[in-house]
Backbone as JSON Lines, residues from 0, in Angstrom:
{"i":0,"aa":"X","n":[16.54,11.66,15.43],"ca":[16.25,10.25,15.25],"c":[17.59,9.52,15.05]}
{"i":1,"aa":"X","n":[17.7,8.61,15.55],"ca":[19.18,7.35,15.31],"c":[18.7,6.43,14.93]}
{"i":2,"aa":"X","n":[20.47,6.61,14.27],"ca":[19.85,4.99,13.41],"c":[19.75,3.97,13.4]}
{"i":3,"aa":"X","n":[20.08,3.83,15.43],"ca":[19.29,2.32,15.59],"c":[17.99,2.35,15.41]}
{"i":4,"aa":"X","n":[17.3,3.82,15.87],"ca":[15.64,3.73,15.29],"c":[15.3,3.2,14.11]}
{"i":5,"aa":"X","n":[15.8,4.26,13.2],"ca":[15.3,3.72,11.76],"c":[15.74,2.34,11.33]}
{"i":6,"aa":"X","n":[16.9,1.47,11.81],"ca":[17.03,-0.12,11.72],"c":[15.62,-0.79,12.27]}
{"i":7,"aa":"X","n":[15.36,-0.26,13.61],"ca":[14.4,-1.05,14.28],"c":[12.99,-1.1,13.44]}
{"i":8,"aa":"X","n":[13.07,0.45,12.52],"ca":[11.77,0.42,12.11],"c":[12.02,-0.4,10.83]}
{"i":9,"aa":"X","n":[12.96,-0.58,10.06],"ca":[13.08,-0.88,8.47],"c":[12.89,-2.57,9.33]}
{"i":10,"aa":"X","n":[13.44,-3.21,10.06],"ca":[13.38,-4.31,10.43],"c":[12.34,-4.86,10.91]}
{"i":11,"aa":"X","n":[11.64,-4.14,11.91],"ca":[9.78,-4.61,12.48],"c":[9.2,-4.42,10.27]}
{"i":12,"aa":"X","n":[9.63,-3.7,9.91],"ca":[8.56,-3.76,8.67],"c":[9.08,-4.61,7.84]}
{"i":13,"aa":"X","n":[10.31,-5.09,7.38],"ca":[10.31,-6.3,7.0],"c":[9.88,-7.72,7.49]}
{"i":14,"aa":"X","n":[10.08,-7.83,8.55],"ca":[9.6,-9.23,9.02],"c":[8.38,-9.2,8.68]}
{"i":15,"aa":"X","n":[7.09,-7.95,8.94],"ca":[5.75,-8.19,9.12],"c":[5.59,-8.62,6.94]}
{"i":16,"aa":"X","n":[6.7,-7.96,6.61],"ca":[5.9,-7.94,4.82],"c":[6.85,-9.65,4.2]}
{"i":17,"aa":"X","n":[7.79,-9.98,5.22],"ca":[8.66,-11.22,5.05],"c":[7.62,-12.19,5.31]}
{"i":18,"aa":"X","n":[6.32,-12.1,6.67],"ca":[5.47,-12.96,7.42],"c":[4.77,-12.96,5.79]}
{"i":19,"aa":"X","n":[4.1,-12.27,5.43],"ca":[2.9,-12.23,5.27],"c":[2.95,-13.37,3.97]}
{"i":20,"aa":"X","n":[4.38,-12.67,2.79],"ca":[4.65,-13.53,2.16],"c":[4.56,-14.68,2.25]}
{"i":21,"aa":"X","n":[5.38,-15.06,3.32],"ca":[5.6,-16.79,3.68],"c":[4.94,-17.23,3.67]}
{"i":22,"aa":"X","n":[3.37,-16.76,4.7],"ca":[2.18,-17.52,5.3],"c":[1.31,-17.35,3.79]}
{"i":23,"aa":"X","n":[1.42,-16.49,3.22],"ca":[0.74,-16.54,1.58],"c":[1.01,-17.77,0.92]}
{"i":24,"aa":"X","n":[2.16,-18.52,1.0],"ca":[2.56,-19.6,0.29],"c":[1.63,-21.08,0.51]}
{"i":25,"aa":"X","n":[1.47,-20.66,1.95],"ca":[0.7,-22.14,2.37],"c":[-0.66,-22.2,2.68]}
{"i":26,"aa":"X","n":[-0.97,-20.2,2.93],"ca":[-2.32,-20.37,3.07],"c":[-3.07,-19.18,2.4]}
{"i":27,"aa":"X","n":[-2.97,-19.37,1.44],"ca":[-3.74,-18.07,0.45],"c":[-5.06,-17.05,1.28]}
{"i":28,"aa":"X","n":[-5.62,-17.84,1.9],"ca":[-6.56,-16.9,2.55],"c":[-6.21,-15.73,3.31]}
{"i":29,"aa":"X","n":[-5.34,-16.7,4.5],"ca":[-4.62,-15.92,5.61],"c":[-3.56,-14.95,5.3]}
{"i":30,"aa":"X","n":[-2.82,-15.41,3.64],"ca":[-1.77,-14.11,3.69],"c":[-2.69,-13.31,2.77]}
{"i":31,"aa":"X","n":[-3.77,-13.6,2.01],"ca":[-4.61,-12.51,1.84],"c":[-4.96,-11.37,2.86]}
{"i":32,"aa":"X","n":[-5.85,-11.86,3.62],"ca":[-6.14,-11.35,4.93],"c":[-5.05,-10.48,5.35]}
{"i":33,"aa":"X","n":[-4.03,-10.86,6.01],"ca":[-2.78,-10.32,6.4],"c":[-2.46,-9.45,5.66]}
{"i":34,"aa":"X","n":[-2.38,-9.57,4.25],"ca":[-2.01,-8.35,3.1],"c":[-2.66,-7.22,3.34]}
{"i":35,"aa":"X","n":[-4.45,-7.85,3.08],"ca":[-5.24,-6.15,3.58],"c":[-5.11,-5.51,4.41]}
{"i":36,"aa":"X","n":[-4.79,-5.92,5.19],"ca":[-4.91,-5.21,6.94],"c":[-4.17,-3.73,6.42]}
{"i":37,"aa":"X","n":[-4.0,-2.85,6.42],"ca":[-3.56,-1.74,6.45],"c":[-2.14,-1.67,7.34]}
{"i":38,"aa":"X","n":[-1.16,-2.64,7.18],"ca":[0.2,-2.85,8.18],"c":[0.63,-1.66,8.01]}
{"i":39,"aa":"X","n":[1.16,-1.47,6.46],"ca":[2.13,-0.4,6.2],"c":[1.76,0.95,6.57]}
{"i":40,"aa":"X","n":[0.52,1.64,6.49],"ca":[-0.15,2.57,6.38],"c":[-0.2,2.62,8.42]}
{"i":41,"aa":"X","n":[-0.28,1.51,8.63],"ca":[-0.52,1.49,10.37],"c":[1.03,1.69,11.0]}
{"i":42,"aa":"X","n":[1.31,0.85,10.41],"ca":[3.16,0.87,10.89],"c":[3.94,2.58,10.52]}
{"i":43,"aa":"X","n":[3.34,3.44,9.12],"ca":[3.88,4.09,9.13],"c":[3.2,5.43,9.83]}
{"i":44,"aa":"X","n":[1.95,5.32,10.01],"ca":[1.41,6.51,11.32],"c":[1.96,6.05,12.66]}
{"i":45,"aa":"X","n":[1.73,4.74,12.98],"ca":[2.62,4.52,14.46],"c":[4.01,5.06,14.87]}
{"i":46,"aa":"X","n":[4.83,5.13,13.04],"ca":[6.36,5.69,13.35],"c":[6.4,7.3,13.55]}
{"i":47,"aa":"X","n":[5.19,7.98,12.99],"ca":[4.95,9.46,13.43],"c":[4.71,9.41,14.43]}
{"i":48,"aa":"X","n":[3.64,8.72,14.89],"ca":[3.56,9.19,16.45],"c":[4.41,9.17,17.11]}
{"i":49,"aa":"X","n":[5.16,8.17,17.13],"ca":[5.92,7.85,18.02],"c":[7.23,8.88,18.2]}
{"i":50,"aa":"X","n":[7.22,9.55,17.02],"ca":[8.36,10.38,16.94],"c":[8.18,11.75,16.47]}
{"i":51,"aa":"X","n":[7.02,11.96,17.48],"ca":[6.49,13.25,17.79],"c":[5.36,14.17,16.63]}
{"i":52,"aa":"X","n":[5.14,13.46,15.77],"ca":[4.66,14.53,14.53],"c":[3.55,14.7,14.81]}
{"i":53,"aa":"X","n":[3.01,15.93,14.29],"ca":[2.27,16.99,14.9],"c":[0.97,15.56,13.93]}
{"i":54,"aa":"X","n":[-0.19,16.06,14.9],"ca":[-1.58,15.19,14.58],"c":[-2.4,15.98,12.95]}
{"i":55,"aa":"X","n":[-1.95,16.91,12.67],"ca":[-2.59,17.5,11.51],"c":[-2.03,16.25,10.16]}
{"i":56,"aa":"X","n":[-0.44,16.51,10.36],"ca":[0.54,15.41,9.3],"c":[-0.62,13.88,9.42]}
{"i":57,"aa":"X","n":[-0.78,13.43,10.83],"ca":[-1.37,12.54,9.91],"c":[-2.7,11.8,9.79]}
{"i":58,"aa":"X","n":[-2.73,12.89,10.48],"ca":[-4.61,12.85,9.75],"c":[-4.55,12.91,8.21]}
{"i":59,"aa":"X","n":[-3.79,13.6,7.91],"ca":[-3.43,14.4,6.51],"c":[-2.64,12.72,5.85]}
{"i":60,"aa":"X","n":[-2.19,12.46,6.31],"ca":[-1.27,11.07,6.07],"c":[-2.57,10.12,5.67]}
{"i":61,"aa":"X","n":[-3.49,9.72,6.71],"ca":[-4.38,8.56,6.57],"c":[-5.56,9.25,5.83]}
{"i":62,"aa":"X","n":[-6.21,10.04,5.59],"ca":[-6.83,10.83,4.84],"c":[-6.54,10.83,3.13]}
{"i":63,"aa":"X","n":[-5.49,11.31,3.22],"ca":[-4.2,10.51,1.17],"c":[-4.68,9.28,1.55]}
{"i":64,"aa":"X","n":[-3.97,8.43,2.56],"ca":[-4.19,6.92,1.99],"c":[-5.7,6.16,1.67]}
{"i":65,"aa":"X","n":[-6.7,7.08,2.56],"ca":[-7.87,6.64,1.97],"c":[-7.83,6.46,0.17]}
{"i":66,"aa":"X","n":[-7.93,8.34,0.03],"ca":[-7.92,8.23,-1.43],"c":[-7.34,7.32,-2.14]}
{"i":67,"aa":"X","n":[-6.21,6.88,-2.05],"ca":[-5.01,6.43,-2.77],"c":[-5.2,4.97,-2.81]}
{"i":68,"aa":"X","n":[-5.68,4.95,-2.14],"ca":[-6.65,2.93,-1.72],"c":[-7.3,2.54,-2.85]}
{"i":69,"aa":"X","n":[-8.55,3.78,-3.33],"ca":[-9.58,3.5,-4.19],"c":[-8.52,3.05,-5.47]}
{"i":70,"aa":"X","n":[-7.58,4.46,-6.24],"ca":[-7.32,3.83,-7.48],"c":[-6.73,2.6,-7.28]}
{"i":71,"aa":"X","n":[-5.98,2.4,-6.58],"ca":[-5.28,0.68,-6.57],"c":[-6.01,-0.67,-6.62]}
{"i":72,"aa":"X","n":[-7.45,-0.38,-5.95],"ca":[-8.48,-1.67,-6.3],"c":[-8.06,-2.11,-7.6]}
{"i":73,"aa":"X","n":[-8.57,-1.67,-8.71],"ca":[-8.26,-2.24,-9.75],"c":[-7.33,-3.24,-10.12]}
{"i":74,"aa":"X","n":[-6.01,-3.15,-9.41],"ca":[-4.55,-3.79,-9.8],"c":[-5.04,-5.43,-9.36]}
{"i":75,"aa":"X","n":[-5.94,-5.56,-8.21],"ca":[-5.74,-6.7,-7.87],"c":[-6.95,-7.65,-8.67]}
{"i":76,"aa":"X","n":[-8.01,-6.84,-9.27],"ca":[-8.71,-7.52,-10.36],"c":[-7.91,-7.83,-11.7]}
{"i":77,"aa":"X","n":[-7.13,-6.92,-12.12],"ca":[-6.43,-6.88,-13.47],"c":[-5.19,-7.72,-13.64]}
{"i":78,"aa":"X","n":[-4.33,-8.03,-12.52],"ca":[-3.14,-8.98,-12.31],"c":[-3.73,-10.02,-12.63]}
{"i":79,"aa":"X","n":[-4.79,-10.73,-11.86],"ca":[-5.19,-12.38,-11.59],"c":[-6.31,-12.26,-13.24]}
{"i":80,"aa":"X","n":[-6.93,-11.28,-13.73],"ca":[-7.7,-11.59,-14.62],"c":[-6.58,-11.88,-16.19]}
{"i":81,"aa":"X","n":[-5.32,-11.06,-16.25],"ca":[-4.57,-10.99,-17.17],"c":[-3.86,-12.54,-16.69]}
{"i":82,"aa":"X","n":[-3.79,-12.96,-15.64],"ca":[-2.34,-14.5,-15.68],"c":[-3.49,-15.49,-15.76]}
{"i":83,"aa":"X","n":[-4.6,-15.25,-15.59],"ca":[-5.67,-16.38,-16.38],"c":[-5.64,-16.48,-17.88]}
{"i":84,"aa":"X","n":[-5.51,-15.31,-18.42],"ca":[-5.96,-15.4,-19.53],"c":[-4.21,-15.65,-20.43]}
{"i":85,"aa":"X","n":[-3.43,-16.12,-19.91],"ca":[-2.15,-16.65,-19.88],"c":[-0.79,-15.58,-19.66]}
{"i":86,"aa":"X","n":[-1.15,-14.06,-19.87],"ca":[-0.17,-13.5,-19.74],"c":[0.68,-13.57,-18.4]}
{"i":87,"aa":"X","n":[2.61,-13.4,-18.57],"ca":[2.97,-13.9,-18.16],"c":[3.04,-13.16,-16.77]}
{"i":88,"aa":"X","n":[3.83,-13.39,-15.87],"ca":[3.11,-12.68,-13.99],"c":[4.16,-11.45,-14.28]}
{"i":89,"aa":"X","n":[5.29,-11.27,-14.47],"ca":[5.89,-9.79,-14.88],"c":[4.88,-9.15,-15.86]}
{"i":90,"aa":"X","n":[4.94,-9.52,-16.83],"ca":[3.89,-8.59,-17.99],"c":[2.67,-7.77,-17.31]}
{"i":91,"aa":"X","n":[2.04,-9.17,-16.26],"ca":[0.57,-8.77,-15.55],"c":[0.59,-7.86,-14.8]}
{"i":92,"aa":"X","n":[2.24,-8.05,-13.54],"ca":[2.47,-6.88,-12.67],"c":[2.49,-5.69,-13.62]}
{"i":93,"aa":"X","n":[3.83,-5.35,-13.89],"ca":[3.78,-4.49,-15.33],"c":[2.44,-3.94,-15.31]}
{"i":94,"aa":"X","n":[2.02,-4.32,-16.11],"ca":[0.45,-3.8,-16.54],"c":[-0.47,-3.18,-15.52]}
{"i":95,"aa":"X","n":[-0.61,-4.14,-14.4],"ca":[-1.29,-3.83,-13.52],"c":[-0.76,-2.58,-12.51]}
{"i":96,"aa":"X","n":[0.31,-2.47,-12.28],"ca":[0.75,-1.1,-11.58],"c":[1.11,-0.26,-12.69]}
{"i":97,"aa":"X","n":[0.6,0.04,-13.8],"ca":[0.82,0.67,-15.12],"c":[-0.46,1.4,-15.01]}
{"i":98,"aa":"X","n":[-1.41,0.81,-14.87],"ca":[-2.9,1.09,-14.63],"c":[-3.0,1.72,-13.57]}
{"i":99,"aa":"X","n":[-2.78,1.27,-12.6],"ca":[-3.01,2.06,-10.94],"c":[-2.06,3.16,-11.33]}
{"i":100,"aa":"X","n":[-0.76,3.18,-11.42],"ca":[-0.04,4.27,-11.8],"c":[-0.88,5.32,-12.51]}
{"i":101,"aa":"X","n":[-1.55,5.72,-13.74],"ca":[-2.67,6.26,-14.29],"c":[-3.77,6.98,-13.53]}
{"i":102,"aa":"X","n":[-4.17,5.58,-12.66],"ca":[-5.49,6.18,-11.95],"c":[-5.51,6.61,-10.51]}
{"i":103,"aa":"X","n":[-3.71,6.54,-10.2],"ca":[-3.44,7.56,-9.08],"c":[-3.23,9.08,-9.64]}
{"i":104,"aa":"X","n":[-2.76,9.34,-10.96],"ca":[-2.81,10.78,-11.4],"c":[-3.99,10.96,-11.92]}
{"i":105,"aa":"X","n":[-5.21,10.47,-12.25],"ca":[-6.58,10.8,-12.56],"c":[-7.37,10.65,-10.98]}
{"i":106,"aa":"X","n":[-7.07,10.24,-10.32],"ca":[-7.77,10.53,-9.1],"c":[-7.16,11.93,-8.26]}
{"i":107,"aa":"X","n":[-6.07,11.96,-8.63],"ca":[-5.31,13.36,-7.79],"c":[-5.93,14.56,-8.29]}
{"i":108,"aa":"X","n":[-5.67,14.62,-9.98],"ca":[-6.4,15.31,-10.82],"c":[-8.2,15.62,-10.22]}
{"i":109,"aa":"X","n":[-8.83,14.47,-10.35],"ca":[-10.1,14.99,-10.13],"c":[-10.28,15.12,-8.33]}
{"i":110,"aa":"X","n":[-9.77,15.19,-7.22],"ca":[-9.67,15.57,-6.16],"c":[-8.96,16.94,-5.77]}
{"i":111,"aa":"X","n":[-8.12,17.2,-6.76],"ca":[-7.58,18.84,-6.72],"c":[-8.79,19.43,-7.15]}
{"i":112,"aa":"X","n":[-9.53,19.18,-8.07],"ca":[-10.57,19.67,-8.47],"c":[-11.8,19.81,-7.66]}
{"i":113,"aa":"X","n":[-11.95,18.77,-6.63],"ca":[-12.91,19.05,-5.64],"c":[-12.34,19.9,-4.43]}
{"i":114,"aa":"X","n":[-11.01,20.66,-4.45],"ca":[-10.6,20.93,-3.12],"c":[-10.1,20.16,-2.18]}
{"i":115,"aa":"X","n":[-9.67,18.92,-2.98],"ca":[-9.55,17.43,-1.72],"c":[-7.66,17.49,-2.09]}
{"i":116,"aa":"X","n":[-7.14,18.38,-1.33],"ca":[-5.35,17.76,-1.74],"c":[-4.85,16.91,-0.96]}
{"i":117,"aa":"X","n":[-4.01,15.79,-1.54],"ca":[-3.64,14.88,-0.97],"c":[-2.25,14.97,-1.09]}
């Protein structure tokens, strides 16, 4: 791999997470929308394929990110419910990937346990 590749790729993935921001500013829906879409998770199986990796990796790749989806729900109820209730937007982040942090090692935990490794 060269490293005009990996420029091209660090660069297509900033602009798309630079877009999404921006258009978040003026249109909350649409950079909502844009946020969910699965970019990163899409952008980063597209960079396997593209550079040969065997189809087990990422099945195995999008398969984790399912799992790994569920504990993070939470963060985006717990951010906006904590800066309502006045705490400040660092504290909330903080907190809120403090939590997901947690319930990505309690979900790993109880998925080793079903035979599910991610």
């Amino acid at each position: 791999m060269t490293m005009l590749w990996i420029c091209a790729k660090v660069v297509i993935t900033a602009i798309i997470i630079v877009a999404v921001s921006e258009i978040g500013k003026t249109n909350t829906f649409l950079g909502a929308l844009l946020a969910s879409i699965p970019l990163v998770s899409t952008l980063g199986m597209l960079w396997m394929h593209v550079e040969g990796t065997e189809a087990s990796k990422i099945t195995g790749h999008a398969t984790g990110v399912f799992w790994l989806v569920l504990p993070s729900l939470p963060m985006f109820l717990l951010l906006p419910w904590l800066m309502n209730k006045g705490v400040h937007f660092y504290t909330s982040l903080a907190a809120s990937l403090g939590v997901t942090v947690i319930l990505y090692f309690g979900t790993a935990a109880i998925l080793k346990r079903w035979g599910i490794l991610i």
